[in-house]
Every structure is written in structure tokens, then in C-alpha cells.
C-alpha positions in Angstrom: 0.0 0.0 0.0 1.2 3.4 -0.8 1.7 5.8 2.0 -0.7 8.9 1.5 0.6 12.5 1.0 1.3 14.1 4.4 0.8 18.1 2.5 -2.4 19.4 0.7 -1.9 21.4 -2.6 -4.1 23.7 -4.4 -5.4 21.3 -6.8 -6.7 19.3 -3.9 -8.6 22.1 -2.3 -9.9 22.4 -5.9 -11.0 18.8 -6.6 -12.4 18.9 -2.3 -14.0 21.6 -3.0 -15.4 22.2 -6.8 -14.0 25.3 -7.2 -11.7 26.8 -9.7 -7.7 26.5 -9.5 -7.4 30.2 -8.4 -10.0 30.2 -6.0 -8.3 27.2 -4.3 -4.7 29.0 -4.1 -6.8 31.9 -2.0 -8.1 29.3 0.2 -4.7 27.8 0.7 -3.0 31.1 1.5 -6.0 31.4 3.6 -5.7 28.7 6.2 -1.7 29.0 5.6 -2.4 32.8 7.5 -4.8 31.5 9.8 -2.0 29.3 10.9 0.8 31.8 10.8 2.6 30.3 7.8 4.9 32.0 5.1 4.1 31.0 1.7 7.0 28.4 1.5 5.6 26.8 4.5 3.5 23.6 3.6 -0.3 23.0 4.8 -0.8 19.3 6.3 -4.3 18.0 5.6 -5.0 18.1 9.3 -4.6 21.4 9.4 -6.9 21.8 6.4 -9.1 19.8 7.9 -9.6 21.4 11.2 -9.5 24.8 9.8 -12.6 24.0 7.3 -14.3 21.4 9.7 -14.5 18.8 7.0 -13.8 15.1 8.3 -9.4 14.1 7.7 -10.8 10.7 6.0 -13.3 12.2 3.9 -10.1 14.5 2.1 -8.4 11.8 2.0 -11.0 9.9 0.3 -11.2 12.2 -2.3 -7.4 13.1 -2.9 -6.1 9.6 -2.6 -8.8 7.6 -4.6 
């Protein structure tokens, strides 16, 4: 079994979420400045998760099919 991806990207906030490529880079830098990160600082899907109150599994679910 492959190990899943620890980091979320923008194209998986896009394919989570349905929404358009940019629109998932805002949401990124989003949660990345509700969490006090830089821009080079990488976004774990935990904290994606918590931030948007989605269940971890679920993401997972949908980014590692």
C-alpha cells in the first residue's frame, strides 16, 4: 500500500472543494495565514481539515482515490 501524502496542494482544495484552480490557491494562502505560515511553509491535511471542519478521511478519500 502506498503511504498517502502528508501536505495538501491547491489542486486538492480544488477537486475537495469544486472550485476553480485560483480560488483554491486563496483558500490555501487562507488557512496558511490562519495558521501563521509563510508562503513556502507547507499546509498538512490536518490542518486543512480542522480549519474547514471537514472530516481528515473524507479529504483523504477524495485526494487519494
Amino acid at each position: 500500500m502506498k503511504n498517502p501524502r502528508l501536505c495538501i496542494t491547491a489542486q486538492d482544495i480544488s477537486a475537495i472543494l469544486n472550485i476553480t484552480p485560483r480560488q483554491a490557491s486563496r483558500k490555501l494562502q487562507e488557512v496558511r495565514d490562519a495558521y501563521g505560515k509563510q508562503y513556502h511553509q507547507y499546509l498538512t491535511f490536518a490542518e486543512f481539515a480542522a480549519y474547514t471542519d471537514l472530516p481528515l478521511d473524507e479529504l483523504y478519500k477524495r485526494c487519494h482515490p
